[in-house]
VEXMI-854625 format. One line per 2 residues: number of its first residue (from 1); their letters; for each residue x, y, z of C-alpha. Coordinates in pm, 1 decimal, decimal comma, padded with zeros to 6 digits. Layout:
REM residues N
NUM) a) X Y Z ~ ... .
This chain:
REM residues 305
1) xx) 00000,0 00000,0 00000,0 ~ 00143,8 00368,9 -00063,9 .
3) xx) 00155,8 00557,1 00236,2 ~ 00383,9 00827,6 00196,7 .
5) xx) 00381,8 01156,9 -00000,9 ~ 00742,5 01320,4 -00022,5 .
7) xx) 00725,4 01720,4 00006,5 ~ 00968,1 01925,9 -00223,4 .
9) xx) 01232,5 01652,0 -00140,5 ~ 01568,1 01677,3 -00201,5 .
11) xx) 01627,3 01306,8 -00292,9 ~ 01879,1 01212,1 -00538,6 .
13) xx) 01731,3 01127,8 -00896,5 ~ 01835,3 00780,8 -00880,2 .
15) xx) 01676,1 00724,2 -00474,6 ~ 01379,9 00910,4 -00595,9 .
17) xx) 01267,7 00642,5 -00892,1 ~ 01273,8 00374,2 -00663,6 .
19) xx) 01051,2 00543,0 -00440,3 ~ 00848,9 00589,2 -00671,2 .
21) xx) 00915,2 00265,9 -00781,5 ~ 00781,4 00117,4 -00454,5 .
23) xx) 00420,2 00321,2 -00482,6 ~ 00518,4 00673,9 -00321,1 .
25) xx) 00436,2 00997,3 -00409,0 ~ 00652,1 01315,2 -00479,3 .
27) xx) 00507,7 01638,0 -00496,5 ~ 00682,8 01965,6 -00547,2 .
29) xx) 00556,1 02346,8 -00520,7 ~ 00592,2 02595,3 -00828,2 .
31) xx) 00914,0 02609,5 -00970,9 ~ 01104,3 02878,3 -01252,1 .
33) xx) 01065,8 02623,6 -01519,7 ~ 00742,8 02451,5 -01389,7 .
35) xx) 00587,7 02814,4 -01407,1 ~ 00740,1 02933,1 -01734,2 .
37) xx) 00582,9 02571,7 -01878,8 ~ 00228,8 02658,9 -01739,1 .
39) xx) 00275,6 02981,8 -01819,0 ~ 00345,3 02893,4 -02200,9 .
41) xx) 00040,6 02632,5 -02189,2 ~ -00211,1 02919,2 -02062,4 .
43) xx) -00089,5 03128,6 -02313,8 ~ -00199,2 02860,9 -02597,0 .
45) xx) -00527,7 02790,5 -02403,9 ~ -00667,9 03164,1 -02377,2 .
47) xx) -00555,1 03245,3 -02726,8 ~ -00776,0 02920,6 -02833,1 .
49) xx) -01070,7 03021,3 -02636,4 ~ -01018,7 03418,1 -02668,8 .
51) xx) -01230,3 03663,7 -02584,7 ~ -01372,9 03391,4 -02382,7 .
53) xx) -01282,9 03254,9 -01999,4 ~ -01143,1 02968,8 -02093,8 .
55) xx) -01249,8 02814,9 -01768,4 ~ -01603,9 02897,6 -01803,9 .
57) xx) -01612,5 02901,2 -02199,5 ~ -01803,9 02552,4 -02127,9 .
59) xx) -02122,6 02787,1 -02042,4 ~ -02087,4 02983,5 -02373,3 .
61) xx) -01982,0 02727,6 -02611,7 ~ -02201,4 02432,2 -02798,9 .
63) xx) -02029,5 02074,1 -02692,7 ~ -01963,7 02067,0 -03040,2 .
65) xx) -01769,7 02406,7 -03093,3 ~ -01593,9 02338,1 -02776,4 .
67) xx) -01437,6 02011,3 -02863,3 ~ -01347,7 02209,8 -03246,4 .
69) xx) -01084,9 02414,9 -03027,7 ~ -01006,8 02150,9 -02815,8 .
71) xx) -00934,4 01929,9 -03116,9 ~ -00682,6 02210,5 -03272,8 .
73) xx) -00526,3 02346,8 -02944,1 ~ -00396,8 02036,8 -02786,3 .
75) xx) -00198,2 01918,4 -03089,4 ~ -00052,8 02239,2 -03113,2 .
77) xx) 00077,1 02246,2 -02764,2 ~ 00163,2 01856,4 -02749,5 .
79) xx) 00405,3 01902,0 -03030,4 ~ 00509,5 02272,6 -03003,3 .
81) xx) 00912,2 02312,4 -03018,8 ~ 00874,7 02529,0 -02666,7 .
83) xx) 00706,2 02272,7 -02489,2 ~ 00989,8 02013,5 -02525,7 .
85) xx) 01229,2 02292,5 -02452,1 ~ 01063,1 02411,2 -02178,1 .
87) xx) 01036,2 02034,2 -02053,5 ~ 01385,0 01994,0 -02059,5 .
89) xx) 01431,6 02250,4 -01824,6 ~ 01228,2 02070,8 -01565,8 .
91) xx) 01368,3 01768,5 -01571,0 ~ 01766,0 02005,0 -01554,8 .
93) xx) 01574,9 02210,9 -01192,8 ~ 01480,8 01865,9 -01065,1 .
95) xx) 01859,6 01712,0 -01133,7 ~ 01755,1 01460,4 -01347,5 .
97) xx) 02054,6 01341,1 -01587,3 ~ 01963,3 01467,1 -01928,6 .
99) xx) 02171,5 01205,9 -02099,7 ~ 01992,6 00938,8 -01986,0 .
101) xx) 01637,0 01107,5 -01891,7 ~ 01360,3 01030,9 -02225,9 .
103) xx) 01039,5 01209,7 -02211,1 ~ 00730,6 01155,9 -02431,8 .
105) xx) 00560,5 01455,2 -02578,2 ~ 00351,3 01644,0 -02335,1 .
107) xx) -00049,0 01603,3 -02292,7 ~ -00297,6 01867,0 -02213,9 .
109) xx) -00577,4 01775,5 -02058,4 ~ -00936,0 01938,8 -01980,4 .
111) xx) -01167,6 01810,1 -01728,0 ~ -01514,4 01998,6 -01787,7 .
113) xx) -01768,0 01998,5 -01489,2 ~ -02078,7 01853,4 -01472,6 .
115) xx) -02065,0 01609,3 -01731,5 ~ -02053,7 01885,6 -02044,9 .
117) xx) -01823,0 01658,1 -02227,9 ~ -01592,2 01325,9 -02037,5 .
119) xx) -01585,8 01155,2 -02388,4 ~ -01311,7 01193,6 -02669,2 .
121) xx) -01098,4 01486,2 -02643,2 ~ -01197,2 01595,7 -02287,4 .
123) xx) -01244,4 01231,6 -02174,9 ~ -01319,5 01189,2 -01820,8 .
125) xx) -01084,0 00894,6 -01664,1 ~ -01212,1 00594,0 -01512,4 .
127) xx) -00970,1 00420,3 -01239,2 ~ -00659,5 00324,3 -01418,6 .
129) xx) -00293,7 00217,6 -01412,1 ~ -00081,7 00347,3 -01740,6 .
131) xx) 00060,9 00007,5 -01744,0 ~ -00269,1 -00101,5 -01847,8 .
133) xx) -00171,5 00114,4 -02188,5 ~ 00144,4 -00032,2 -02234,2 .
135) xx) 00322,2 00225,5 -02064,7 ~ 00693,2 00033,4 -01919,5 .
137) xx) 00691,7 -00003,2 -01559,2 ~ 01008,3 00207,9 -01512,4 .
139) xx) 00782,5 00486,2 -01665,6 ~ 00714,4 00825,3 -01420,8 .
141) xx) 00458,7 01074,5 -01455,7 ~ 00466,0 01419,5 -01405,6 .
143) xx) 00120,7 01629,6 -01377,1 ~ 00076,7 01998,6 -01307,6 .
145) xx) -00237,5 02154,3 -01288,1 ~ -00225,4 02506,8 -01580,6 .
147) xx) -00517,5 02719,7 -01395,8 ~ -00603,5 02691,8 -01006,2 .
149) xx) -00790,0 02383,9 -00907,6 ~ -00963,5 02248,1 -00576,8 .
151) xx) -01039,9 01944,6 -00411,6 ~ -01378,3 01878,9 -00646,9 .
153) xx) -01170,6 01902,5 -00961,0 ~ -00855,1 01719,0 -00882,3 .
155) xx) -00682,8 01417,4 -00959,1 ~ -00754,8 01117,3 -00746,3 .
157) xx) -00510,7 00841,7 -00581,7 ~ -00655,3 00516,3 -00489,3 .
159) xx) -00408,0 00342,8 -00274,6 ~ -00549,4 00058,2 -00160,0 .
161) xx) -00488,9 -00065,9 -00503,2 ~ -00162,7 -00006,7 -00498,5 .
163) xx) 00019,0 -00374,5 -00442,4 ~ -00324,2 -00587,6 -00521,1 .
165) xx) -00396,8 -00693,1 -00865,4 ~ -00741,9 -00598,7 -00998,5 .
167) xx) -00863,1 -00794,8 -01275,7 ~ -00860,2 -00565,8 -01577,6 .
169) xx) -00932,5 -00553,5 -02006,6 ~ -00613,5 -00456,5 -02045,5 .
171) xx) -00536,9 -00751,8 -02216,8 ~ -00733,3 -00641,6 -02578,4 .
173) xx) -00513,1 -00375,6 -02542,1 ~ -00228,7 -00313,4 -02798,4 .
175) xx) -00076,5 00017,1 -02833,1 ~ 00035,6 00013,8 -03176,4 .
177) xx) -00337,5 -00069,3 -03289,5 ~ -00455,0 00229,6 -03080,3 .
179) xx) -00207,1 00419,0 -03258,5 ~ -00367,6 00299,3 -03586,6 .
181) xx) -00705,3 00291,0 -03505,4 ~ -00827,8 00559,8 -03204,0 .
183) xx) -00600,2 00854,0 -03246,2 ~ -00607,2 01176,1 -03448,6 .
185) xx) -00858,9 01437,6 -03533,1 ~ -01177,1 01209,6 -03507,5 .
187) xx) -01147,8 01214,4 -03113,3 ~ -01244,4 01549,1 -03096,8 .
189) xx) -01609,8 01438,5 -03259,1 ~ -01685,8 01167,0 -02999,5 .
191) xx) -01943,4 01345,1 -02846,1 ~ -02160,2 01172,1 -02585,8 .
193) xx) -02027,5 00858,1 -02648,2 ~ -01688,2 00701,0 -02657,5 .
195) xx) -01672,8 00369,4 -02815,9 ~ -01316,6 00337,4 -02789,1 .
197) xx) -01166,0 00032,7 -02587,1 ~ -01024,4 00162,9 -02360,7 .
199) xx) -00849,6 -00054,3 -02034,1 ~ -01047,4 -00103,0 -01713,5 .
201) xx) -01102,3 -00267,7 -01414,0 ~ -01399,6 -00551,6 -01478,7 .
203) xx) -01424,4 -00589,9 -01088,1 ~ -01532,9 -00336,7 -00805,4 .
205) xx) -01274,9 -00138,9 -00663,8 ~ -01185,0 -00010,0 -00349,7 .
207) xx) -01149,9 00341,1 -00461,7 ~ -01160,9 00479,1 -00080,9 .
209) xx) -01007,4 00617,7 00074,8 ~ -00909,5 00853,1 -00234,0 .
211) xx) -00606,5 01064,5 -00214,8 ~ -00657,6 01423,9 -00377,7 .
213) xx) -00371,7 01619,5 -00415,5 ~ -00418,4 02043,2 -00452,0 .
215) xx) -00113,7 02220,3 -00536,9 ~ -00037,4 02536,5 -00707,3 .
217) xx) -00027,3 02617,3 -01068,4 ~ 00270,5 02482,1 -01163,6 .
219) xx) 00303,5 02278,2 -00870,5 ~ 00407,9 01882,5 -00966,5 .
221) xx) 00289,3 01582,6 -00840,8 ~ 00505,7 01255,3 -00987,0 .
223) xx) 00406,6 00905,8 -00948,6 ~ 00476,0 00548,8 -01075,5 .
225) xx) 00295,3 00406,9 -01406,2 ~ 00155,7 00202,8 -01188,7 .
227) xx) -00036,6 00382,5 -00969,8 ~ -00402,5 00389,9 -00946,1 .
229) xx) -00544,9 00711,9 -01059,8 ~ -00867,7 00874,9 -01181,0 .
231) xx) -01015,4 01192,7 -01261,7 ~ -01227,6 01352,6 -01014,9 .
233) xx) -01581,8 01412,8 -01132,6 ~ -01576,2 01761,4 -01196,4 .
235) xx) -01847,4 01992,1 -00992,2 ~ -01652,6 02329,7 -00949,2 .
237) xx) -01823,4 02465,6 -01222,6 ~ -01479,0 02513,9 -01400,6 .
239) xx) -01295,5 02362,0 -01661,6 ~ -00953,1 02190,8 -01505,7 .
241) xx) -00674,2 02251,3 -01724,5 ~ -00324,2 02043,0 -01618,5 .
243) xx) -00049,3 01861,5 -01869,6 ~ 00125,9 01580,1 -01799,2 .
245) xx) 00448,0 01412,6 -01932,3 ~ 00607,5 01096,5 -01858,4 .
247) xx) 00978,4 01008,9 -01845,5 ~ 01176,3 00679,6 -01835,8 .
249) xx) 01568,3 00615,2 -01736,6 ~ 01794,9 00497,8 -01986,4 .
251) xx) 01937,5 00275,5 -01682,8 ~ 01661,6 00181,7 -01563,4 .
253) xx) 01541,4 00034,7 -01893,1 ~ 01840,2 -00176,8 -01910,0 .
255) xx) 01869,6 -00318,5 -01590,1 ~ 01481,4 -00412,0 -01620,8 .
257) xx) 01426,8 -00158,8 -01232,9 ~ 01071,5 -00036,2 -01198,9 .
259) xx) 00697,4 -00081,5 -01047,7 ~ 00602,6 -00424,8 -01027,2 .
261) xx) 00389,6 -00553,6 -01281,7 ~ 00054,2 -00634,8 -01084,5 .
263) xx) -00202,3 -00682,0 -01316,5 ~ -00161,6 -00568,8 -01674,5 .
265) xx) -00177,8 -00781,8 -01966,5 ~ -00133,1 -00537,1 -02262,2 .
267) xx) 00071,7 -00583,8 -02551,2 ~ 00291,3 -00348,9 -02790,4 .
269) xx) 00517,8 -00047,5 -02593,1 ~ 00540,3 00345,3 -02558,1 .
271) xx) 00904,9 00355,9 -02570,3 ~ 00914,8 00455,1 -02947,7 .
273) xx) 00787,6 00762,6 -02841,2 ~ 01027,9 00894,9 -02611,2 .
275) xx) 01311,2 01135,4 -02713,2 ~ 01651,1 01211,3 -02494,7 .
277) xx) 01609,0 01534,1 -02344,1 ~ 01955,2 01620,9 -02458,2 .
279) xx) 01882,2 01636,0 -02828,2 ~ 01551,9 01449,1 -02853,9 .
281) xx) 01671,7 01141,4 -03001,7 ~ 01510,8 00838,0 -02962,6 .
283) xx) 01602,6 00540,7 -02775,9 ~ 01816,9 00324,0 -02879,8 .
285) xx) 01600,6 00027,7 -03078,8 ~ 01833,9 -00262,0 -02906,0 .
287) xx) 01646,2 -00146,5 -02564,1 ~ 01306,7 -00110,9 -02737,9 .
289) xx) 01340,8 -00467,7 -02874,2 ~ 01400,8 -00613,4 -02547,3 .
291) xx) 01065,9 -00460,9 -02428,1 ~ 00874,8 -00535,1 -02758,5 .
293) xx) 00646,2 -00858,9 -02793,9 ~ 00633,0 -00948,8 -03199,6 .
295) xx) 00301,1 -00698,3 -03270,2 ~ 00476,1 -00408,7 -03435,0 .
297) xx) 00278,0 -00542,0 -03691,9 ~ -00062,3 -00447,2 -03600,6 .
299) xx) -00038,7 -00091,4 -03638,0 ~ 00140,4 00240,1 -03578,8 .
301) xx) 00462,0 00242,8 -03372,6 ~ 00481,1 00594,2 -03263,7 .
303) xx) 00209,2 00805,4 -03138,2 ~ 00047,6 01106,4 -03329,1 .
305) x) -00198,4 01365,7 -03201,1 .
């Protein structure tokens, strides 16, 4: 079970992953670079949704005009030049060794409240470990709220599951057929509905107690791939806006040091997508290989927004 959340710690990189490794938390309060990042995302966001709020623009907006932006802003931030730069410069304030230190592309997310729109672009997520997506188990996230949020539009822990497998579809998952099949521009126009098959947990869970963590804009919460997390239904009457990035250690890969594997069954692996924060090349394909199971065939091998 994880029971401790680590404070603006000054661990060591290499002590830190295998706390995190082991199910605990690290959270850290606004930083130069984690503000200059949010600062950079807002900038996007109210340009997208301008002259509007873009936290209220929900209660102007048609679902369907709203998901239009949505479906042309995020790209343009997940892929923007700046946002890998200014993701490098995170990982340099937090000591991380940029020659071995591979990040994915950065992911905004929106939460809306009261059920305006959970599906597609904005969709609203259901209890779930990243493993479950194919996601390595050395594999770190880092989330940061862009705009003030509270404790009804937050980001929920579920520790309990922590260390006990919970049977799961994760298993008719394969990333590079999700690739194929269930990204791009189409997202945006799942509206009301979301067919997509995405992993869950096909037996009750023991989501309390929750854990909801409220920091700062800019503030940084980091946690294993294979913790139990879920999106807070949303009641604040504001849209949440936070980004999140994941990393993996060139190290770490080799010597096979992460989570345990509890429970997921997927096939296919994100490591394609990763890029050295040095000079975003990718990882070397003799590590991919020795995490890759023989489906490279069944679709795309790198994601695209």
């Amino acid at each position: 079970m994880m029971n401790t959340v680590y404070f603006d710690s000054n661990m060591p990189c290499t002590a830190r992953r295998q706390q995190l490794y082991a199910g605990q938390l690290f959270v850290f309060s606004p930083t130069e670079s984690t503000r200059a990042l949010c600062d950079f995302a807002r900038s996007l966001i109210r340009e997208a949704f301008a002259p509007l709020d873009p936290e209220l623009a929900q209660h102007s907006l048609s679902v369907e005009r709203y998901a239009g932006i949505l479906g042309e802003l995020k790209p343009k931030f997940i892929h923007h030049d700046e946002s890998k730069r200014l993701i490098r410069a995170v990982l340099a304030e937090l000591e991380c060794d940029l020659g071995k230190e591979y990040f994915d592309v950065p992911k905004m997310r929106s939460s809306t409240s009261d059920g305006y729109l959970t599906t597609g672009i904005a969709y609203a997520w259901h209890p779930h470990r990243d493993t479950w997506y194919s996601a390595p188990t050395c594999q770190l996230n880092w989330w940061l709220p862009i705009f003030a949020i509270e404790q009804n539009n937050a980001m929920a822990f579920h520790p309990l599951c922590w260390d006990r497998p919970v049977a799961n579809t994760s298993a008719d998952y394969n990333y590079y057929r999700w690739n194929k099949m269930h990204r791009g521009k189409h997202v945006a126009k799942l509206i009301g509905q979301d067919p997509r098959p995405l992993p869950r947990a096909s037996e009750p869970l023991e989501r309390e107690p929750e854990l909801r963590i409220v920091c700062e804009p800019g503030g940084l919460i980091l946690f294993s791939s294979a913790q139990m997390h879920s999106s807070v239904p949303n009641t604040s009457g504001r849209t949440r806006f936070s980004m999140d990035f994941r990393t993996v250690n060139l190290d770490d890969l080799v010597a096979r040091r992460g989570a345990p594997n509890f429970d997921s069954a997927c096939t296919g692996t994100t490591l394609r997508d990763y890029m050295r924060a040095t000079d975003l090349s990718r990882i070397p394909d003799e590590i991919v290989a020795a995490y890759d199971d023989g489906s490279a065939a069944e679709g795309d091998l790198v994601y695209r927004a």
